[in-house]
C-alpha positions in Angstrom: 38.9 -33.2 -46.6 39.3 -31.2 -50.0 40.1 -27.3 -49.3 36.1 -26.8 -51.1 34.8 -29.0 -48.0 37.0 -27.1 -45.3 35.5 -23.7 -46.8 32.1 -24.8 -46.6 32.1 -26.9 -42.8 33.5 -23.3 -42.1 30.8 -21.6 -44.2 28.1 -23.5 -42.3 29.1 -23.3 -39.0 29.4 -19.5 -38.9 26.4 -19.4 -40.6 24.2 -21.4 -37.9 26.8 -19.4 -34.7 25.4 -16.4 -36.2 21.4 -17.2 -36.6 21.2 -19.1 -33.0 23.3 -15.8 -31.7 20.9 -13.4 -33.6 17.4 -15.7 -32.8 18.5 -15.5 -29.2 19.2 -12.0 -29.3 15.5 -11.0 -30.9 14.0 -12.9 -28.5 14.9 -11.0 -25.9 13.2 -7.5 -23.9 14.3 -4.5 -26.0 14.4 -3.1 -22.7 16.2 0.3 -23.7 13.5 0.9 -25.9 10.7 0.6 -23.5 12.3 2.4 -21.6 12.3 5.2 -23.7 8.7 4.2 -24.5 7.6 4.6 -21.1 9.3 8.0 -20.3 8.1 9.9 -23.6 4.4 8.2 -23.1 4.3 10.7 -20.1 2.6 14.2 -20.1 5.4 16.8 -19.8 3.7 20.0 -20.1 5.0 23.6 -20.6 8.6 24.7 -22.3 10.6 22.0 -22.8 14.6 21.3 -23.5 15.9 17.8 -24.3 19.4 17.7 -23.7 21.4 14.5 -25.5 24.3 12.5 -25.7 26.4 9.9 -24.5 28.3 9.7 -21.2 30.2 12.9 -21.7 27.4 15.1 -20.6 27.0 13.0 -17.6 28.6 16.2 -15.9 25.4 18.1 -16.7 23.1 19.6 -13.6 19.8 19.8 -15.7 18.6 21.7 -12.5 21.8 24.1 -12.9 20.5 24.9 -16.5 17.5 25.3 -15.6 18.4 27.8 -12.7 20.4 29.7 -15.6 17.5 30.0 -17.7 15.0 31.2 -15.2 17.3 33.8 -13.4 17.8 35.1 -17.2 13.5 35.3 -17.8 13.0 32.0 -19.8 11.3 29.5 -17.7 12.1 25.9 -19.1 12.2 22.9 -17.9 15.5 20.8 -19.0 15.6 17.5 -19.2 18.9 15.3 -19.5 18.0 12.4 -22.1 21.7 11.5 -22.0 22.2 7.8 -21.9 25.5 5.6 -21.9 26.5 4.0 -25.0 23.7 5.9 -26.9 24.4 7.2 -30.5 22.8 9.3 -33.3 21.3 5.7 -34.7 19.6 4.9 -31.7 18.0 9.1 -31.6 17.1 8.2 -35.1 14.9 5.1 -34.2 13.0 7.1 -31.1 12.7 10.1 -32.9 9.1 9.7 -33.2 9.1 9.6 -29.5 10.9 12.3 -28.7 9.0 14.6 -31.6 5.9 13.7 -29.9 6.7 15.8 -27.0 6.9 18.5 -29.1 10.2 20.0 -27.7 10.8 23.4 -28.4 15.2 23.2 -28.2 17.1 20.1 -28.6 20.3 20.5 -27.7 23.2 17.3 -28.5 26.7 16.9 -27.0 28.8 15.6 -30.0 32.5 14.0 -29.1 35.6 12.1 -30.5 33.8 8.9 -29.9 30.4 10.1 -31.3 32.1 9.2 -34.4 34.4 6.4 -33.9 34.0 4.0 -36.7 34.9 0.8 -34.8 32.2 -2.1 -34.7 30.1 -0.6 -37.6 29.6 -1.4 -41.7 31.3 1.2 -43.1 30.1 1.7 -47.0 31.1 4.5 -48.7 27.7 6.6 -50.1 27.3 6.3 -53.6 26.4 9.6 -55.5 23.0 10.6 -55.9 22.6 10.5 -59.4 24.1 7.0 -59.4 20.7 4.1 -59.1 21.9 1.4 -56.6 20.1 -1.5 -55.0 18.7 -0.8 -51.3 21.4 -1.8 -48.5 20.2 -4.8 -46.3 20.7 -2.6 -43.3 18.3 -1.0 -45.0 15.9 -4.2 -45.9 16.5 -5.6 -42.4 15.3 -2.5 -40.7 12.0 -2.8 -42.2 11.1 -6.4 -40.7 9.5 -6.7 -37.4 10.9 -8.7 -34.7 8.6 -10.6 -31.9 10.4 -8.0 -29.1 14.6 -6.6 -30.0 13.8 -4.7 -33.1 16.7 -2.7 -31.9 19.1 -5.7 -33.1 17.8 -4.6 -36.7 18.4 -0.7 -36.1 20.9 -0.6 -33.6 22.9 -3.9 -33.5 25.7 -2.4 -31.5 23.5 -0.6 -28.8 20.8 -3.3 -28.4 23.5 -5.9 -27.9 25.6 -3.3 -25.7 22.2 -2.5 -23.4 20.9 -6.2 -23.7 23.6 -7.5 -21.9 23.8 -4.8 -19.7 20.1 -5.6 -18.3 20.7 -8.9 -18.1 23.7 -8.3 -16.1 21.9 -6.5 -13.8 18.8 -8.9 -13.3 21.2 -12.0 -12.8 24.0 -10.3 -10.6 22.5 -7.4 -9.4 19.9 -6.5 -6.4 17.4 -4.7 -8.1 15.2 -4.6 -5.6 16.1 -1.2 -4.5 15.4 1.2 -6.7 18.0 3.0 -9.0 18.6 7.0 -8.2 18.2 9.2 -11.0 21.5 11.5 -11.5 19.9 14.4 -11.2 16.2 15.5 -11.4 14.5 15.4 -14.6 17.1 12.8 -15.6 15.7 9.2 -16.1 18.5 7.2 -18.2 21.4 8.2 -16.3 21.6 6.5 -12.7 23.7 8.1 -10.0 27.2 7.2 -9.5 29.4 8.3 -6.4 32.1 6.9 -8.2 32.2 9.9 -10.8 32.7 12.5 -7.9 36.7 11.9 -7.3 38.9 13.4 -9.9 42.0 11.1 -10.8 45.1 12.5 -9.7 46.2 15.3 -12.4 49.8 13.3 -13.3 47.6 10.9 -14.6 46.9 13.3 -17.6 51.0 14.0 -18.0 52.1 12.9 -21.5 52.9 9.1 -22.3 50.6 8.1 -19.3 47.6 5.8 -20.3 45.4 7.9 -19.9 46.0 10.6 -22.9 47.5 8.1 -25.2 45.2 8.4 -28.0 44.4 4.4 -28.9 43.9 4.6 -32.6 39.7 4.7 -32.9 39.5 5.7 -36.2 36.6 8.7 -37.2 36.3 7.8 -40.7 35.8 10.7 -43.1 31.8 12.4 -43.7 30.8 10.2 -46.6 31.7 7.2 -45.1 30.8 7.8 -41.8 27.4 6.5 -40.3 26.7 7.9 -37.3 27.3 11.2 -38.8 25.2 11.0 -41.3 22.2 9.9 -38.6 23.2 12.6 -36.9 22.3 14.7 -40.1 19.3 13.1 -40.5 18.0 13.6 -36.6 18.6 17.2 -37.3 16.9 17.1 -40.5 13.7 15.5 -38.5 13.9 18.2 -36.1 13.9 21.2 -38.1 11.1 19.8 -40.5 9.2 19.6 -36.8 9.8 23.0 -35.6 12.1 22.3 -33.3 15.6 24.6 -32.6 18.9 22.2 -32.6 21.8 23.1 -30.5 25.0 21.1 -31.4 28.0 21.3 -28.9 31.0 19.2 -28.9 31.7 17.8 -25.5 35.2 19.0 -23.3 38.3 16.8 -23.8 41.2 16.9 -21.9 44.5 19.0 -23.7 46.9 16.3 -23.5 45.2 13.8 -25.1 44.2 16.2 -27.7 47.2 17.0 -28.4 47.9 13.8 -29.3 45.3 13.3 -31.5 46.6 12.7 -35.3 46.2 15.7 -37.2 44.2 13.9 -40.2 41.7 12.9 -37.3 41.0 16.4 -36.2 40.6 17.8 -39.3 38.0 15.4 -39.7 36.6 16.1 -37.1 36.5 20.1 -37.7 35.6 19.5 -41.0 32.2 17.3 -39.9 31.3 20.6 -37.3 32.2 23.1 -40.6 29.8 21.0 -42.4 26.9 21.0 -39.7 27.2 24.8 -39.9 27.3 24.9 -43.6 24.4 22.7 -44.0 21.7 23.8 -41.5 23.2 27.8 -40.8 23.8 27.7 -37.4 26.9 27.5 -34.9 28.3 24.5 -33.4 29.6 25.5 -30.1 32.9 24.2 -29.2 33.7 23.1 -26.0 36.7 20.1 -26.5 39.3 22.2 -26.5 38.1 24.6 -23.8 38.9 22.8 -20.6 42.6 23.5 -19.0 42.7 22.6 -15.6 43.7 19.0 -15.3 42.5 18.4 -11.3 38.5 17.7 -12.9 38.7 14.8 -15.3 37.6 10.8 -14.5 39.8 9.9 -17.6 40.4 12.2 -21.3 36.7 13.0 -22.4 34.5 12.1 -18.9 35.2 15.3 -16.2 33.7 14.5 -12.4 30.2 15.0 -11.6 28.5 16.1 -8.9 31.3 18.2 -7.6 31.1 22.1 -7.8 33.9 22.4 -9.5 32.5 20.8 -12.7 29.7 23.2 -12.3 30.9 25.5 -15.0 29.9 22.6 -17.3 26.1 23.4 -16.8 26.2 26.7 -16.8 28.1 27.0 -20.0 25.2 24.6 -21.7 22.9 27.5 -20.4 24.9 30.1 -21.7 25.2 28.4 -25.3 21.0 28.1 -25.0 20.1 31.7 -23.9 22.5 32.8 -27.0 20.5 30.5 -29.1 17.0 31.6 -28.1 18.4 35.3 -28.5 18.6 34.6 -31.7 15.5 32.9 -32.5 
């Protein structure tokens, strides 16, 4: 077989592995999505605060918060919309869900891994005044599948979340029903297993743990999910609606061995978020020192008392925020 044949048998069969996969994959529930359907379909009257993120704020006691708030003379009701796996391109595509609650703060945790770059098309933005054909990210997004239109807008998270319900329909008794985290928390399931700290020399240098494992945050005009993340905002504010932005605690050891290029990047992505919309990003990923409350370098335990200064420092960073509004 010629070298032209060998190129095009491999051509061809990637070509029909990937339309079965994808076919398969759109047929399917987008079950994270109606999920989020469901929830935001409900009445949720009086003040509300939507807290977001991934599963770094899993530590957050809404009802802590909440306690905070209404001690201090504001009387919201917080919810925690955090949700494993999530990311600012999944907020994008139910932002018309959670503007229709008419929020008055949203508040996001931001980490390292908000803006990891790994498993996404990475195409450097072309200036404005430059005219360039639409991306087919772009064209794709507009077509409507028969149920997984989050394979279109979110291939990563609907595959990620997909699987994940599967899993747990095949393996899994789900009989009994899941228990919420905390109250006012309908994405994030309990876990005992996030109660137990891992032993503190776990964290000492050159242990697995803190070994920084090369996920790349490529730089702000080539990076996606930062530039959904500017565009939730964006949404937001042209609602009415306040934006908090906090970055999420990390352990000190594994910071420190974080490249230097990386957290300049990083710093210079929270410089810009202040820049661009005038208000502070609080930082909280280099604030944590005690090593006896982390699960691994950027989770700390939940559901333990000593994490609680985790929720009260969220309500701290809101009643500064509404002082100021």
């Amino acid at each position: 077989m010629s070298l032209k044949n060998t190129l095009f048998a491999i051509s061809l069969s990637f070509s029909l592995a990937f339309t079965i996969f994808f076919v398969i994959f759109s047929m399917l529930p987008d079950h994270t999505y109606a999920q989020h359907e469901k929830f935001y379909s409900q009445e949720l009257p009086g003040k509300k605060i939507f807290l977001f993120g991934s599963s770094q704020i899993y530590a957050i006691n809404p009802e802590i918060v909440s306690d905070v708030l209404n001690e201090s003379g504001f009387n919201y009701t917080v919810f925690h919309l955090g949700q494993g796996a999530s990311d600012t391109e999944e907020l994008i595509r139910t932002s018309d869900l959670i503007i229709s609650q008419k929020p008055d703060v949203v508040i996001y945790g931001v980490a390292y891994h908000t803006f990891y770059s790994h498993g996404r098309t990475i195409v450097e933005k072309p200036s404005d005044s430059v005219i360039h054909p639409p991306r087919i990210q772009d064209l794709l997004s507009s077509l409507s599948l028969p149920t997984n239109n989050g394979l279109l807008d979110n291939p990563k998270f609907a595959i990620i979340n997909t699987i994940n319900h599967f899993y747990r329909i095949q393996f899994m008794d789900i009989e009994e029903p899941s228990t919420p985290a905390y109250l006012n928390t309908p994405f994030f399931n309990y876990d005992p297993n996030q109660i137990q700290p891992v032993d503190p020399s776990e964290f000492e240098i050159g242990s697995t743990l803190i070994n920084y494992k090369g996920n790349e945050i490529y730089p702000i005009n080539k990076n996606r999910t930062f530039d959904s993340l500017k565009q939730f905002i964006h949404k937001l504010q042209e609602n009415e609606i306040e934006v908090i932005i906090f970055t999420t605690p990390h352990n000190k050891n594994w910071l420190s061995q974080v490249p230097i290029q990386q957290k300049e990047i990083f710093d210079s992505m929270l410089i810009n978020l202040e820049t661009e919309f005038n208000f502070k990003v609080y930082r909280l990923h280099d604030k944590v020192s005690s090593m006896s409350v982390w699960k691994d370098h950027d989770h700390l335990v939940a559901h333990n008392p000593e994490t609680d200064f985790y929720s009260e420092e969220i309500a701290k960073i809101i009643l500064d925020r509404i002082d100021e509004i």
